[in-house]
VEXDREN-2710 file (C-alpha; in Angstrom, 1 decimal):
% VEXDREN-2710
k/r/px/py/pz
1/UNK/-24.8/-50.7/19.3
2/UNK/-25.1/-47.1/18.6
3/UNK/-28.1/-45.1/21.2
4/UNK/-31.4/-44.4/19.2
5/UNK/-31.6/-40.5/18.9
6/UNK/-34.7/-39.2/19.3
7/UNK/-35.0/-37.2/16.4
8/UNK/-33.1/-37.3/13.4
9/UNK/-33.1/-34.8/10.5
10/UNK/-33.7/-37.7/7.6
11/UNK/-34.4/-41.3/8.3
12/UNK/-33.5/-43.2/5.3
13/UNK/-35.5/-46.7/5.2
14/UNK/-33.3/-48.9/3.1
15/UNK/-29.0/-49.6/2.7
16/UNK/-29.2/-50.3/-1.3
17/UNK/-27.5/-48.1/-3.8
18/UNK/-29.7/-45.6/-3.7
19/UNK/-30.3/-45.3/0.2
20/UNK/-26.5/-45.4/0.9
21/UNK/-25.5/-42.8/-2.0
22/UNK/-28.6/-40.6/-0.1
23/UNK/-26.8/-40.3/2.9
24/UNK/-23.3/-39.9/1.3
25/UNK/-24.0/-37.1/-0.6
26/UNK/-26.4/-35.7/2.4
27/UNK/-23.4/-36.1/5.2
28/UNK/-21.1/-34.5/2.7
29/UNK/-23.4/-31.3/3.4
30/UNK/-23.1/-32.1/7.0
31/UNK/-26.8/-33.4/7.1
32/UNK/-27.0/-36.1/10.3
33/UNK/-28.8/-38.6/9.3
34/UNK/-30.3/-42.6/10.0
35/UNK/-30.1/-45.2/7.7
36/UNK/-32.3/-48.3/8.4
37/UNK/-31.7/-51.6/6.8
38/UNK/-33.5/-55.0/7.3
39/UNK/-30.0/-57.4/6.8
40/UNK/-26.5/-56.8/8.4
41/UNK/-24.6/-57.6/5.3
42/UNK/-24.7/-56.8/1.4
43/UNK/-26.9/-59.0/-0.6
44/UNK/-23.9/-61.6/-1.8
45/UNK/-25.7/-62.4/-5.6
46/UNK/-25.0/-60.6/-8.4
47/UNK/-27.6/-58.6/-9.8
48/UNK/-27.1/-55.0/-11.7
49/UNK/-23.9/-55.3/-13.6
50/UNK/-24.1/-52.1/-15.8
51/UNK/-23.7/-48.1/-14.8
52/UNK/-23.3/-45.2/-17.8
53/UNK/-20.7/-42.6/-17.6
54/UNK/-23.1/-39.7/-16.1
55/UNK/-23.8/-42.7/-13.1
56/UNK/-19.9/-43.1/-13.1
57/UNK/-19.5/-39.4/-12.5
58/UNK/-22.0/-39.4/-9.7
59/UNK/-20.3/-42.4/-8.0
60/UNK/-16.7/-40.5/-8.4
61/UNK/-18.9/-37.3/-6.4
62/UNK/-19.7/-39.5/-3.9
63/UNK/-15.6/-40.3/-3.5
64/UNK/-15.8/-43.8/-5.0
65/UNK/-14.7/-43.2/-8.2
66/UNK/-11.5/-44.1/-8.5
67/UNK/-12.6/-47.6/-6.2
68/UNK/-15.6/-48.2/-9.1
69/UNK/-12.2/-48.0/-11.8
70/UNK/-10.7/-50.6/-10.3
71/UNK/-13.8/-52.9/-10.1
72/UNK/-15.4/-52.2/-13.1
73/UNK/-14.2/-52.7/-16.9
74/UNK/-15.6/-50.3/-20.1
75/UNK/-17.8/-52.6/-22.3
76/UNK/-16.4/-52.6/-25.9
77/UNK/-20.5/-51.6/-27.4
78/UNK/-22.6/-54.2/-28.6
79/UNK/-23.2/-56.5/-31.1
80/UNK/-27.0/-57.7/-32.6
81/UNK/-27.4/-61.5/-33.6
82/UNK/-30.1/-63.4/-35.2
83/UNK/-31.4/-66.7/-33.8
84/UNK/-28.3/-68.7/-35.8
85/UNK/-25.5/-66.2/-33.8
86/UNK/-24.8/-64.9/-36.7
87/UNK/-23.9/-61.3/-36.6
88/UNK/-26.6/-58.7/-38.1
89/UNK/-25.0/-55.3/-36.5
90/UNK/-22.2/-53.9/-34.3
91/UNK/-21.5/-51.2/-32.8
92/UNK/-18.5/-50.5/-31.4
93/UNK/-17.2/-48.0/-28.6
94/UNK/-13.8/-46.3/-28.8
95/UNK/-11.8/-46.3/-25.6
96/UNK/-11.9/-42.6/-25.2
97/UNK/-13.7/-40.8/-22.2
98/UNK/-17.4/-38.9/-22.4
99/UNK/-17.8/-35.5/-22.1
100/UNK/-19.0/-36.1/-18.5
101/UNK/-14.8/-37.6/-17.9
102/UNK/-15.9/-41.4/-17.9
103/UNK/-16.5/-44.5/-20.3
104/UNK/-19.8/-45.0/-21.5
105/UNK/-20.7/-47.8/-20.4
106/UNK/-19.2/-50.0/-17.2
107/UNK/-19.8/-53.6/-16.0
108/UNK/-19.4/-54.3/-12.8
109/UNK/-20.2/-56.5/-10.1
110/UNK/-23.2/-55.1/-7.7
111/UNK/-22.0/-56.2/-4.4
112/UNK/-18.4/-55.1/-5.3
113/UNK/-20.0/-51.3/-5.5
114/UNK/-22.2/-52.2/-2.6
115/UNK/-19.1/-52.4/-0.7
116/UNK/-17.7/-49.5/-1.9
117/UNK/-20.1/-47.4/-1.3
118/UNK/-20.9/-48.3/2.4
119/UNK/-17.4/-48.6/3.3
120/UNK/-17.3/-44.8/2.3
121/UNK/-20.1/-44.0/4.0
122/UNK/-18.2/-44.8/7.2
123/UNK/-16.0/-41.7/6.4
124/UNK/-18.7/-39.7/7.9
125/UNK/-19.9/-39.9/11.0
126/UNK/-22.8/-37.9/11.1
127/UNK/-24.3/-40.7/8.4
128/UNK/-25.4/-43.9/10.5
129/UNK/-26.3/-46.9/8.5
130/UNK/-27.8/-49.2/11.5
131/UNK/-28.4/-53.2/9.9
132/UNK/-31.1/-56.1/11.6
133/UNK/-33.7/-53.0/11.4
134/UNK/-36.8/-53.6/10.4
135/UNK/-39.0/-51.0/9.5
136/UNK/-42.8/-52.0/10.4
137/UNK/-44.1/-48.7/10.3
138/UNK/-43.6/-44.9/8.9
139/UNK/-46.7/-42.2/9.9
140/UNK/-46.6/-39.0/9.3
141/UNK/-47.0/-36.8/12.3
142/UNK/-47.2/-33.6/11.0
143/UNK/-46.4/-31.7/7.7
144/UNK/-42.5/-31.1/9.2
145/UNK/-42.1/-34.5/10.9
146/UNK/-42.4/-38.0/10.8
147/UNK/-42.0/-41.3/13.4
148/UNK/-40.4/-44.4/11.9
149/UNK/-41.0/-47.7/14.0
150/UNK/-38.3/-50.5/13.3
151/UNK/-38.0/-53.9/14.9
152/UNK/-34.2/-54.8/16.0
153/UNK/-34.0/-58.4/14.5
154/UNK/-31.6/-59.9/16.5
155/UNK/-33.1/-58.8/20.2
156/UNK/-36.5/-58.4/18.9
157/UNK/-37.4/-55.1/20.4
158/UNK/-39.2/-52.5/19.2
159/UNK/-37.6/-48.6/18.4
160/UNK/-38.9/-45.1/17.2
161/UNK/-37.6/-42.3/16.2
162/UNK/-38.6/-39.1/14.9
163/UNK/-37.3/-37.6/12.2
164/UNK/-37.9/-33.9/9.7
165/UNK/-37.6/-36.4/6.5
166/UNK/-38.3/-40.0/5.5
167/UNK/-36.2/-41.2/2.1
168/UNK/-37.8/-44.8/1.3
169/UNK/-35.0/-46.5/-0.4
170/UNK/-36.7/-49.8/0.3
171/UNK/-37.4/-51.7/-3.1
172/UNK/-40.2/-52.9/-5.0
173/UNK/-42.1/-53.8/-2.4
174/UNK/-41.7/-50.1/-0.4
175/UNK/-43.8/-49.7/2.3
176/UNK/-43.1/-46.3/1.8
177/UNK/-44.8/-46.0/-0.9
178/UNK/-47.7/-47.7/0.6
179/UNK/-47.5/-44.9/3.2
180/UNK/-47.7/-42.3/1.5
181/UNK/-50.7/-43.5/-0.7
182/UNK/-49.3/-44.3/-4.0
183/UNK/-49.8/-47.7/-6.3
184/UNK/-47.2/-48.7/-9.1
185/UNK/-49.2/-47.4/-12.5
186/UNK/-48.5/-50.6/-14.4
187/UNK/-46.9/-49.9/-18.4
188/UNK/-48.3/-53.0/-19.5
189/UNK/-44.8/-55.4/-19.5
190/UNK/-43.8/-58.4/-18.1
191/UNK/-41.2/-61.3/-18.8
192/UNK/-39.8/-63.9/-17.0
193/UNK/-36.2/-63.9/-17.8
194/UNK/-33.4/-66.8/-16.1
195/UNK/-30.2/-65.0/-15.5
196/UNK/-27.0/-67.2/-15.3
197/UNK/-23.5/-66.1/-13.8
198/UNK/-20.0/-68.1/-14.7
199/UNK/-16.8/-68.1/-13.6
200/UNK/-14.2/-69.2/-15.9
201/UNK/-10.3/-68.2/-16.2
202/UNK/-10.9/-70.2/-19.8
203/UNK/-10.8/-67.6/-22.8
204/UNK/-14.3/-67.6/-24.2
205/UNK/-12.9/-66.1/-27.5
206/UNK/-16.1/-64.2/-27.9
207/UNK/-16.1/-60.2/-29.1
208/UNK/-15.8/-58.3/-26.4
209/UNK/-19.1/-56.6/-25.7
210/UNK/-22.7/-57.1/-25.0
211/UNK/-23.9/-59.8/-27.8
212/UNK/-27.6/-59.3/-27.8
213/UNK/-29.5/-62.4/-29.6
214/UNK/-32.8/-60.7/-31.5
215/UNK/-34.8/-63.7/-31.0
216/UNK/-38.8/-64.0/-30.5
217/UNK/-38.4/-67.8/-29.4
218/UNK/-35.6/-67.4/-26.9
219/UNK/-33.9/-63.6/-26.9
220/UNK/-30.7/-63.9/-25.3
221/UNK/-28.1/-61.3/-23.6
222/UNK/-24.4/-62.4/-23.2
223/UNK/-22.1/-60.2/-21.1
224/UNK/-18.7/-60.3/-20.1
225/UNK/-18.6/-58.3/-16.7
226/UNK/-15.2/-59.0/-15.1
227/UNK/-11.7/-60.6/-16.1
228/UNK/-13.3/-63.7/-15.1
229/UNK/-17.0/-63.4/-14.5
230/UNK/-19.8/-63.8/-17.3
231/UNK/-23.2/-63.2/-17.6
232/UNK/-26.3/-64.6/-19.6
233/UNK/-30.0/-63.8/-19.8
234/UNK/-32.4/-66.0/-21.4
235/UNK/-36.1/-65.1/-21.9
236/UNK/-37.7/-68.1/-20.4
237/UNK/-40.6/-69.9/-22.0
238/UNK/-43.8/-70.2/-20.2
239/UNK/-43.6/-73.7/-19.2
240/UNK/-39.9/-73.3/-17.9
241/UNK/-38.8/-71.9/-14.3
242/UNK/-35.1/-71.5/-13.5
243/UNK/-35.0/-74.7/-11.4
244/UNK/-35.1/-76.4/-15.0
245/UNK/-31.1/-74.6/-15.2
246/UNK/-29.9/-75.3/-11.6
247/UNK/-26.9/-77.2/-12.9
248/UNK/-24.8/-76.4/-15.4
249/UNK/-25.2/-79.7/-17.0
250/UNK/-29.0/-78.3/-17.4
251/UNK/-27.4/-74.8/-18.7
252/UNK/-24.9/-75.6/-20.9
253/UNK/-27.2/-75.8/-24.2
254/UNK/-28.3/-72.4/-23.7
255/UNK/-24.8/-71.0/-23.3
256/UNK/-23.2/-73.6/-25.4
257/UNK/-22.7/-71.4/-28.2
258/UNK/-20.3/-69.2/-26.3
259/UNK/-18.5/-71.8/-24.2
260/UNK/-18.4/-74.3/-27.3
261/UNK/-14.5/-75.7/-26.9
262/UNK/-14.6/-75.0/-23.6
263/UNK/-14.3/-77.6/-20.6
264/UNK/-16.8/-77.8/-18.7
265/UNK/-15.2/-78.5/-15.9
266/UNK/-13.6/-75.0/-16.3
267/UNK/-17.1/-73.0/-15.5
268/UNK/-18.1/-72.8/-11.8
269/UNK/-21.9/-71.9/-11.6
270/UNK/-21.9/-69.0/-9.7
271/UNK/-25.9/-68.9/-9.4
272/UNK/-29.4/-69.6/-11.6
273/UNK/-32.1/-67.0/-10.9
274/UNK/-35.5/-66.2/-11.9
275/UNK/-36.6/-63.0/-12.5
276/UNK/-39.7/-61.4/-13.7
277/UNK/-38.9/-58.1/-15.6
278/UNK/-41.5/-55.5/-15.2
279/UNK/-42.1/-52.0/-16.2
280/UNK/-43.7/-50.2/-13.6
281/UNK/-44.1/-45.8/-12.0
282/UNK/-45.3/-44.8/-8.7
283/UNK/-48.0/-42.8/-9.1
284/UNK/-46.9/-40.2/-6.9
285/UNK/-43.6/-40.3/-5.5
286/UNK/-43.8/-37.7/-2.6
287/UNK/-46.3/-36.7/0.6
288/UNK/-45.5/-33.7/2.6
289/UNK/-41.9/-34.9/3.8
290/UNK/-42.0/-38.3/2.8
291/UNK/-40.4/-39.1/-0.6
292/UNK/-39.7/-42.5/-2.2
293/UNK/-36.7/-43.3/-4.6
294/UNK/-34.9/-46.0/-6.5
295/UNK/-37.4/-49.2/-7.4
296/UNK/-39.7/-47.9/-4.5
297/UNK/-40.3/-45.5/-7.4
298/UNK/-39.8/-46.8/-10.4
299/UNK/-39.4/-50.6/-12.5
300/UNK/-37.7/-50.5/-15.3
301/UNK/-36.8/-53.5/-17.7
302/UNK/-33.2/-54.1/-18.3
303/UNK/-32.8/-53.8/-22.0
304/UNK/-30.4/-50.8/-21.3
305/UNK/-28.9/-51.0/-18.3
306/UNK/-30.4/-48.2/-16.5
307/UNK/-32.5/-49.4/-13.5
308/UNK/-29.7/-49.2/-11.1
309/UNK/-28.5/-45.8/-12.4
310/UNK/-32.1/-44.1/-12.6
311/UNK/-32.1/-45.1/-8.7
312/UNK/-28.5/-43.5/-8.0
313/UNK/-30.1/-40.4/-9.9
314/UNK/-33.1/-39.9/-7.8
315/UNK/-30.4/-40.1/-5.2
316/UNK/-28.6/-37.2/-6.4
317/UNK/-31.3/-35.1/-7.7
318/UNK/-33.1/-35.0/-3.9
319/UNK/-30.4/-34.6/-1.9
320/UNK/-28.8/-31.5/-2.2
321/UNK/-32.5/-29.8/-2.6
322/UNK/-32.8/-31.3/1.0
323/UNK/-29.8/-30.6/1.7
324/UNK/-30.5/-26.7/0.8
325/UNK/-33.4/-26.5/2.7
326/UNK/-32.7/-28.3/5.9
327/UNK/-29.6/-25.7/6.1
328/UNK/-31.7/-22.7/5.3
329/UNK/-30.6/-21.8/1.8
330/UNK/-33.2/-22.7/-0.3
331/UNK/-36.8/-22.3/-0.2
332/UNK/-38.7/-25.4/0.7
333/UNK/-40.9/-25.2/-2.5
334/UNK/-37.9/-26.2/-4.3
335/UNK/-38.4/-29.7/-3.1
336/UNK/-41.8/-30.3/-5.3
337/UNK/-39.1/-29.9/-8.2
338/UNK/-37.9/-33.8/-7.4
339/UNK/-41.1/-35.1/-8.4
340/UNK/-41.2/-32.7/-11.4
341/UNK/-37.9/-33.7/-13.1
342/UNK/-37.1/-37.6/-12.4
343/UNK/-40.7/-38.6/-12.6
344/UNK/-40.8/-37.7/-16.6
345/UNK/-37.1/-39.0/-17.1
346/UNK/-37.5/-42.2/-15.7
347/UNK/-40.5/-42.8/-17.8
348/UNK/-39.0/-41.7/-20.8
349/UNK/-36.1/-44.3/-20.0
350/UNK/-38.6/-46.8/-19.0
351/UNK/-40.4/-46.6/-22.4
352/UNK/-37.0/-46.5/-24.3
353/UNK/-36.0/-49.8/-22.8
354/UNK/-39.5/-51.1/-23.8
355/UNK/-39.2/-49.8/-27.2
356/UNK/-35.9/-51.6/-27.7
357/UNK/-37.1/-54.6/-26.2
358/UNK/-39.3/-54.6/-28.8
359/UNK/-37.0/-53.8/-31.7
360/UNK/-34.8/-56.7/-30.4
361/UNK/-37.1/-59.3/-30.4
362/UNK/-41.0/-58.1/-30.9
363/UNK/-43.0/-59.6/-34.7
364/UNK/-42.7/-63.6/-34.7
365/UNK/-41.1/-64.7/-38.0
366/UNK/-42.3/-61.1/-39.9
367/UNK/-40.5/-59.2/-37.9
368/UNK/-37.2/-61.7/-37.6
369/UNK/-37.3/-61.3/-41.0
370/UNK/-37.6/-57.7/-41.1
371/UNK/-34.5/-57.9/-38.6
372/UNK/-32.4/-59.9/-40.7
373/UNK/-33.2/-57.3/-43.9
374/UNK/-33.0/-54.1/-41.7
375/UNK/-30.7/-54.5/-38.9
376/UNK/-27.7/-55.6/-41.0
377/UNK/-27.5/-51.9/-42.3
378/UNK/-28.1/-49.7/-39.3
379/UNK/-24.7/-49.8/-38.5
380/UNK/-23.4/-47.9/-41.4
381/UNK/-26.3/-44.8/-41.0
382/UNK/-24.1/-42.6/-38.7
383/UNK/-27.3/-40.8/-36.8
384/UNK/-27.9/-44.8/-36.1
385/UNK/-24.8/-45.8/-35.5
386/UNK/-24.0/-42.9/-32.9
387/UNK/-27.1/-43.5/-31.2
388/UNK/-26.8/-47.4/-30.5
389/UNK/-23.4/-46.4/-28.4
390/UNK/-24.8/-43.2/-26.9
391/UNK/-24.9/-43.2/-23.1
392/UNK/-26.9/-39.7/-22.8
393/UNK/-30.2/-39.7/-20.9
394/UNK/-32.6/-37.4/-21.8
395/UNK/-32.4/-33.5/-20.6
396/UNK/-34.3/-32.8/-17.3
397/UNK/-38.1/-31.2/-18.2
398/UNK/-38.5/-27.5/-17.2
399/UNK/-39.2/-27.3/-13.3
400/UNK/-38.5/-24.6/-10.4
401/UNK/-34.8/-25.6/-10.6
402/UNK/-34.7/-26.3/-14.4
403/UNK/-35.4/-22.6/-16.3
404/UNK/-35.9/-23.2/-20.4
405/UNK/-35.9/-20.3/-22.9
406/UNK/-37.4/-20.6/-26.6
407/UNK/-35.5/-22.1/-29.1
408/UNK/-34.3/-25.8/-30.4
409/UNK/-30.9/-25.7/-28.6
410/UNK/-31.0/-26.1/-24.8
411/UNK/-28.5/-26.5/-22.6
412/UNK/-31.0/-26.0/-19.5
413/UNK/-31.9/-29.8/-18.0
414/UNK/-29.1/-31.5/-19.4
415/UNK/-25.8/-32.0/-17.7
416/UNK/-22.1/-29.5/-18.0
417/UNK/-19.3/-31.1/-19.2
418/UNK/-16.5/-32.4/-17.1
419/UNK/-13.5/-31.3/-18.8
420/UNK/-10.1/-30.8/-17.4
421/UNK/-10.6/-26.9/-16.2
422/UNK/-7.3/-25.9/-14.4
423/UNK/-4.0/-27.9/-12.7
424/UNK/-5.5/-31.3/-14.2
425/UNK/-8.3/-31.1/-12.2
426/UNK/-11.6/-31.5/-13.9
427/UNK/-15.0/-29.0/-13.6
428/UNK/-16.4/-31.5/-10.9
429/UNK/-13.2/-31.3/-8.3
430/UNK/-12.6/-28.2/-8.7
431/UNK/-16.2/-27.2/-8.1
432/UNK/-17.5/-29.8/-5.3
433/UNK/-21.1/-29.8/-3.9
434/UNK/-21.7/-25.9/-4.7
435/UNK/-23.8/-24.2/-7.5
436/UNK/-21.3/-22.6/-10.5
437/UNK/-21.5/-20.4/-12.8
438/UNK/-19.5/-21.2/-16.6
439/UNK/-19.5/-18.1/-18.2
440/UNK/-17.4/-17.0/-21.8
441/UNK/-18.0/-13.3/-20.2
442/UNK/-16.1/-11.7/-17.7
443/UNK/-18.6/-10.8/-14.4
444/UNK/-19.0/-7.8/-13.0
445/UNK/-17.0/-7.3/-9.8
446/UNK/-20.3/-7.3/-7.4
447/UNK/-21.6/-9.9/-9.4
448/UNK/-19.0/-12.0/-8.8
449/UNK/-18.6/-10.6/-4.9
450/UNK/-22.0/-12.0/-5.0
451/UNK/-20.9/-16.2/-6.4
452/UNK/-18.6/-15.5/-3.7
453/UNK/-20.7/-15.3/-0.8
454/UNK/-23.1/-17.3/-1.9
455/UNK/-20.2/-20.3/-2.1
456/UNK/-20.7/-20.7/-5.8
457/UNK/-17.8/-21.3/-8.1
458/UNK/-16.9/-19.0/-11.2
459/UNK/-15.6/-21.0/-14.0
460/UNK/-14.5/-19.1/-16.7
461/UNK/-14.8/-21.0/-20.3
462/UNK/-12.0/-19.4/-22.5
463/UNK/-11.8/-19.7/-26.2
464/UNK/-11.1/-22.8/-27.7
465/UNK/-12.3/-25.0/-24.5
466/UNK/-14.5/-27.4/-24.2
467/UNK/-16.7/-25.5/-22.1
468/UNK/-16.8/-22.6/-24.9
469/UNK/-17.7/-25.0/-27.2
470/UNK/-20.4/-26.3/-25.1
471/UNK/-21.5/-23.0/-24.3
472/UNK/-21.6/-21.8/-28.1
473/UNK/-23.1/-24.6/-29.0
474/UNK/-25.9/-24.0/-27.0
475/UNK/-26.5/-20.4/-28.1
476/UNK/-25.4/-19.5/-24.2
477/UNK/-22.9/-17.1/-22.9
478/UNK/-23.6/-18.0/-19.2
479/UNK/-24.5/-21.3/-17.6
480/UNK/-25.9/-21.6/-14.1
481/UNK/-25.0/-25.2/-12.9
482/UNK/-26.6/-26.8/-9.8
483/UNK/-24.5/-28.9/-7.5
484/UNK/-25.8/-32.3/-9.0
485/UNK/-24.1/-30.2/-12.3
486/UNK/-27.6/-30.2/-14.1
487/UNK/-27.9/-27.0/-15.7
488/UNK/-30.5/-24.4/-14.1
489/UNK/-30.5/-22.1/-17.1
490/UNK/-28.4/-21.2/-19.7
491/UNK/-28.3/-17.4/-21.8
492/UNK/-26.8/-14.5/-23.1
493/UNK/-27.4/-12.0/-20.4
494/UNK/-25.5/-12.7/-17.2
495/UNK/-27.6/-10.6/-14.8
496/UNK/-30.7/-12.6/-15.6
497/UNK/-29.0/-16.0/-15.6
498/UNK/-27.6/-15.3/-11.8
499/UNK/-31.3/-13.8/-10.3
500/UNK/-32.8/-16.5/-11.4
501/UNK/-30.9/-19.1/-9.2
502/UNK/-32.5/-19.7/-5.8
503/UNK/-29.1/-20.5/-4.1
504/UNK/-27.9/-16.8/-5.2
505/UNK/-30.6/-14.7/-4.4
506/UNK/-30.6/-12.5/-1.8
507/UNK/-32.8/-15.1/0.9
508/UNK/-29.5/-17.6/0.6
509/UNK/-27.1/-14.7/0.7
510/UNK/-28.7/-13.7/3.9
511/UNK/-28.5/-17.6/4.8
512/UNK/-24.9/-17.9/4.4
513/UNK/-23.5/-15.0/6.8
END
């Protein structure tokens, strides 16, 4: 077993997703840090089973990209049926990559990426992920440091360590969050839903994508997530639980009309579960150096797929700010930015998934009814039609790290493009874990003596690219891009785009030498 430092620049309480792709992307700026995580192995049952194309290009940052490929398979778009399974809408995907380099939308198996992700993380040895630790206590010590207390489960003794950061990666039930003094601010949702997963090497001969049944009795989600592996979520009534579907004898009417023709003795019940879906926001999510991510921060209904992802983005967005600061070049202010951007966009995501919740299966009979007269044509409204397959998330909101001008178009807060750029390598390997600047104007030679000793990439976006495209499109000659490739600011004039990035002004020039 690996000695207990006594102090450790971040302590990360939690080995999920989020808490594992935290100290990736921190040891990849050569950050030492402590992970902390109650069990020894991955969680075995399935849970999250969808990622979006801007989550896929995070995951390929982290170095599991090409590993996700080959465990995951694009879903095909989705299909809306009324309480008969007869089809209302669909909405199909084309098998063509995103502007971020990626499918839209990916299902997957949860402790397949799991195992990706900590198996990388043993590419760096300054990243520790230490398992039978419990953590019993976090206090803070003083506005720069921390002491985490954890239990060693299997020789019972007691440990502390000190550390300049605390990352609580530990769930809904984050005691974290309790410790730095913040309650869940409730949205006012909760369902219980069972959720069923099937093996089968039978063909279903169902369409291949999400089938979504827009039923007030008994709304229904089918999902094909492997070659052999399916999914199905039933809103359960309020006198059922899912013992009343522990078999698949007890099953098989609810998922009868996908398996109809099928022997039974072909499916293999891979597990039942109960699950109460609830739609929930820290109310703060940071104390002096103490920060909570992932559903320590945030509970968000599945509807769209995006709990696991807004957890990998809170990830992202905080640790190459900490990253910044803990190595001297950025200013520790910048941190309050965190807070600032993935607070808003995780509620605007939250209430989206309400809202289509509600669209799917909200009114009784009016509003089947409504569904049946409505839904039907939404398909052939383009604007509609677009949307229902759109993976974007909403731009970040202006912060310290996130610079708007006036006007409608703005590319500041949402994400570059990842388009091929040079030798078949796209933007984001050719650029890394440093800040860039996309410009459609040539720089000045100390400006871009400047990029250069600040680390920053120059990537020039010649006519008839995508990124001139982009760039025009936004009413931008210059883009500043941060290294989770959000855009700080966008403009005409060069000289004011570059001042105003924190990582190239003169304090992180000075930094660097």
């Amino acid at each position: 077993m690996t000695a207990i430092p006594a102090f450790v620049p971040v302590v990360i309480v939690g080995a999920g997703p989020t808490g594992v792709s935290a100290a990736t992307a921190l040891a990849q700026y050569g950050i030492d840090c402590l992970v902390l995580e109650r069990w020894t192995e991955v969680y075995p049952q399935p849970r999250a089973v969808h990622l979006d194309d801007e989550v896929f290009r995070l995951l390929a940052g982290l170095g599991v990209g090409e590993q996700f490929a080959e465990i995951s398979r694009p879903a095909r778009g989705l299909q809306l049926r009324d309480p008969g399974m007869r089809v209302l809408a669909e909405f199909r995907r084309e098998n063509t990559l995103s502007a971020n380099g990626y499918p839209q939308a990916n299902m997957f198996d949860q402790p397949e990426l799991e195992r990706l992700l900590r198996d990388n993380l043993e590419k760096y040895p300054n990243a520790v992920l230490r398992g039978d630790a419990e953590v019993v206590e976090v206090v803070q010590i003083s506005a720069e440091r921390a002491r985490v207390t954890f239990t060693d489960r299997s020789s019972g003794e007691q440990h502390c360590v000190e550390t300049g950061y605390v990352l609580g990666c530990d769930g809904a039930n984050s005691l974290v969050r309790r410790a730095i003094g913040a309650q869940m601010d409730d949205l006012k949702f909760q369902q219980r839903w069972l959720v069923a997963d099937v093996m089968t090497d039978a063909d279903l001969a169902q369409w291949d994508g999400v089938h979504q049944v827009c039923d007030p009795g008994r709304a229904a989600t089918y999902m094909r997530i492997g070659t052999a592996r399916y999914r199905w979520e039933f809103r359960l009534l309020d006198d059922e639980t899912a013992d009343d579907y522990a078999t698949l004898a007890a099953l098989y009417p609810l998922i009868r009309p996908w398996v109809d023709g099928v022997d039974p003795e072909e499916l293999d019940l891979v597990r039942v579960a109960e699950y109460t879906f609830r739609a929930q926001i820290a109310t703060r999510w940071r104390r002096a150096n103490m920060f909570i991510l992932g559903d320590a921060a945030h509970l968000t209904p599945p509807f769209i797929g995006q709990g696991l992802g807004a957890g990998l983005r809170d990830a992202m967005n905080l640790s190459w700010k900490l990253a910044g600061v803990i190595n001297g070049w950025l200013p520790g202010a910048v941190l309050d930015s965190y807070e600032d951007e993935r607070k808003p966009h995780a509620r605007n995501l939250i209430r989206f998934a309400l809202g289509v919740g509600a669209a799917m299966t909200a009114g009784g009979r009016v509003g089947d009814a409504l569904r049946r007269i409505v839904v039907p044509g939404m398909h052939l409204i383009p604007g509609v039609r677009d949307k229902a397959v759109d993976s974007a998330t909403p731009g970040l909101r202006a912060s310290d790290l996130v610079v708007k001008s006036s006007g409608r178009r703005q590319l500041a807060g949402g994400l570059c493009p990842n388009p091929i750029v040079a030798d078949g390598k796209r933007f984001d390997e050719i650029v890394g874990r440093r800040f860039a600047v996309v410009t459609a104007v040539p720089l000045s030679t100390v400006q871009r003596d400047h990029m250069d000793r600040c680390g920053a990439t120059v990537i020039a976006a010649h006519p008839g690219t995508e990124l001139a495209s982009w760039l025009r499109a936004g009413r931008a000659a210059v883009a500043a891009v941060r290294p989770d490739r959000t855009v700080m600011m966008a403009g005409r004039n060069v000289a004011n785009v570059l001042d105003a990035v924190p990582a190239f002004a003169p304090h992180a020039q000075a930094a660097r030498v």
